[in-house]
N, C-alpha and C positions, 0 to 999 in steps of 0.2 A: 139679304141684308147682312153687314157688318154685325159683328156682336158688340153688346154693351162690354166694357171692360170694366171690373171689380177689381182695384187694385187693392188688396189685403197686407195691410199692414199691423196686424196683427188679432186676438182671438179673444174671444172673453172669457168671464170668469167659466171654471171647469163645469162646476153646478149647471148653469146655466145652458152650457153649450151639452150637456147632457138632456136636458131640459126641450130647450127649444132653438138647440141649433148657434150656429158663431154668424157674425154681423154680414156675413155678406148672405146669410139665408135672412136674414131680415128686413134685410134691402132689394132683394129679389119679389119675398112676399109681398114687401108692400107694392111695389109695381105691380101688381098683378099678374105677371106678364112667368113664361114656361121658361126652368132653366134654361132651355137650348140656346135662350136670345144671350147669355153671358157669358163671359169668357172669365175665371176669375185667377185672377195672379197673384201670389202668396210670395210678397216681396221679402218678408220678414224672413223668409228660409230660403231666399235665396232664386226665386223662380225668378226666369227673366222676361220682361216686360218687351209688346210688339210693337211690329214698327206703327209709328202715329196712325198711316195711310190704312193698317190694318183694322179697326177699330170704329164704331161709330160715336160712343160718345165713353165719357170714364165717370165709373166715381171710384173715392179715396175714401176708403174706411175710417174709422176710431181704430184706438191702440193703447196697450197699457203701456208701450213707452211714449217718450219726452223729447219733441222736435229737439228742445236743447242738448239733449245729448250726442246730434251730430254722429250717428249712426252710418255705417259707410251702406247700410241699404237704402236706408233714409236720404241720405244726401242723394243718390243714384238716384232716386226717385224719384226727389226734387229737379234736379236736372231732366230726365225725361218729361216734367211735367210743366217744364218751361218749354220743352219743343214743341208738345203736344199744344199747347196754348197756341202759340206760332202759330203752328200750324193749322189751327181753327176748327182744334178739337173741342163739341161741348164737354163742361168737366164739371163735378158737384164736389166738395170735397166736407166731408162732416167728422166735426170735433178734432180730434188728431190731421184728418184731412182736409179740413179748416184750416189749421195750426202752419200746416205744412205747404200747399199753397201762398201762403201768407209771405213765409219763410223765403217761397223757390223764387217768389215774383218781387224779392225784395224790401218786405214787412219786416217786423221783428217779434218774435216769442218768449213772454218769460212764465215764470209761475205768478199768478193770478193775484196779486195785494191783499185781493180781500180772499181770500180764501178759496176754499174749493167750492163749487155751486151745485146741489143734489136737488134733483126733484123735479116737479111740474111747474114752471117758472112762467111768467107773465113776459114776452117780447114784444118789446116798445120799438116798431116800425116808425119811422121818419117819412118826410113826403117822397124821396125819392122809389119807396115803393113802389106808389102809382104808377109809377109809366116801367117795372121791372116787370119783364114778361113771368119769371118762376115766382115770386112771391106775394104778388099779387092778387092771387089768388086767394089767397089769407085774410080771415077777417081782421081787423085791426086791435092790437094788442092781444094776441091768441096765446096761450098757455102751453109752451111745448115741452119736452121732456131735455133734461141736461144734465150732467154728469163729469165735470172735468176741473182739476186742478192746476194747468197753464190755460192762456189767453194769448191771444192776438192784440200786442201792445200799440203795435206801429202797423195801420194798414201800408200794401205796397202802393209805390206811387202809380199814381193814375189811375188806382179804385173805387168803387163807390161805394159811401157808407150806405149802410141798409138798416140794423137793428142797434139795439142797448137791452142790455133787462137790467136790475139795481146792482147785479156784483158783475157783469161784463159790460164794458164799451164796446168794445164789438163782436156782437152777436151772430151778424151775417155780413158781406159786402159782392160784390159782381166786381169784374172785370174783362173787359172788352166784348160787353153785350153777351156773353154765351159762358161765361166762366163764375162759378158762385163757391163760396165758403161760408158753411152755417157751424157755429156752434152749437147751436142746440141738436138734438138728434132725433130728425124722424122717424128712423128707422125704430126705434123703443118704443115698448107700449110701457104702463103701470108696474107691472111685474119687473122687467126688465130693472129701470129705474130704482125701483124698492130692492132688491136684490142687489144692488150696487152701494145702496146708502149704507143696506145692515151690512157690508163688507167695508165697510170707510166708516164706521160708527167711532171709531173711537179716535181714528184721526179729526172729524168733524169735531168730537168732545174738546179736543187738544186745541182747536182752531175756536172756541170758544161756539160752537154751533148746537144747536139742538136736533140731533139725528131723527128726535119724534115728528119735531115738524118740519123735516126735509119728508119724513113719513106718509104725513099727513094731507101734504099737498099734491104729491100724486095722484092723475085719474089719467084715464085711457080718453083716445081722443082719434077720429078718425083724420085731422090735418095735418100728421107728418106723413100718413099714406096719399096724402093729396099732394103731398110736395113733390114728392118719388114719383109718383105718376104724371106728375107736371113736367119735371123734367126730362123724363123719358120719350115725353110727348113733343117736347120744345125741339131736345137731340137727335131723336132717331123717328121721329114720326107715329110713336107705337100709341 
């Protein structure tokens, strides 16, 4: 079998990755599934990414940087990740890889209106759910974990809208049956989450938020391990 590709665009907090590892072990975990099946590419420093053919399915990490900053690794990225589309690569992209898909396929990304979004958030699924092979699997209106301060302003043309939660319009969308961008992040459990809010505690203050009840609404939840494993099941058959 082809390997899964982990495209790593970047690491998390220092704590954290002492702790319990950087986002492409947590995306791994949740699939279930034995390193050997990944291939992971660490674009941020430079690593260079294989050919589409080489590859069974991709996903695109989180990042503490900002699609709008137009990163010349980022852009490269985006660029390979319009081939890989083409070419009829399945692809997941979350939060920043969300962002960036959005970006590569002709959407637009700015910083969020309302603010930045922390916590265990309520996702308001649309009808076109039902017939989406990856998220349907989901009960309807499911509380996932999210963390981010840009948004997906402009989906790209020919997407499908998917989610809303109260401070994003779009939360999730597909494109060309096999290709998805979630803002929310599966890959995070509680901890994770909480540990990002008390690091943005005082930016949240400044945004007029209460960091207790970004706090507060955290809980661990096994369906963002359902999602990772849905799509690993959809792309590569695992």
């Amino acid at each position: 079998m082809k390997p899964i590709l982990i495209i790593k665009t970047g690491s998390t907090l220092e704590d954290l990755r002492k702790r319990k590892g950087d986002f492409e072990d947590w995306i791994i975990k949740g699939s279930g599934l034995s390193k050997n099946v990944f291939l992971v590419v660490d674009v941020e420093h430079g690593e260079k990414l294989p050919p589409h053919k080489n590859v069974s399915a991709v996903f695109i990490t989180g990042s503490h940087a900002m699609v709008t900053e137009h990163l010349e690794w980022s852009e490269l990225t985006a660029k390979w990740l319009v081939g890989a589309i083409n070419d009829g690569v399945p692809t997941l992209g979350i939060c920043y890889g969300h962002q960036l898909l959005a970006h590569a396929l002709g959407g637009t990304v700015a910083y969020n209106p309302k603010g930045r979004e922390m916590g265990t958030v309520e996702i308001k699924f649309n009808a076109q759910v039902s017939s989406d092979p990856l998220l349907k699997i989901l009960p309807k209106n499911p509380r996932l974990h999210v963390c981010h301060s840009q948004t997906v302003t402009n989906l790209p043309p020919g997407a499908v809208h998917l989610a809303v939660s109260d401070k994003d319009t779009n939360q999730a969308f597909s494109f060309n049956g096999n290709t998805w961008g979630v803002q929310f992040h599966p890959e995070f459990d509680a901890d994770i989450t909480r540990t990002y809010i008390q690091s943005n505690s005082s930016q949240l203050k400044d945004e007029g938020q209460d960091p207790q009840q970004c706090l507060d609404s955290c809980l661990d939840s096994p369906l963002g391990d359902q999602v990772i494993k849905q799509f690993v099941f959809l792309a590569a058959g695992y």
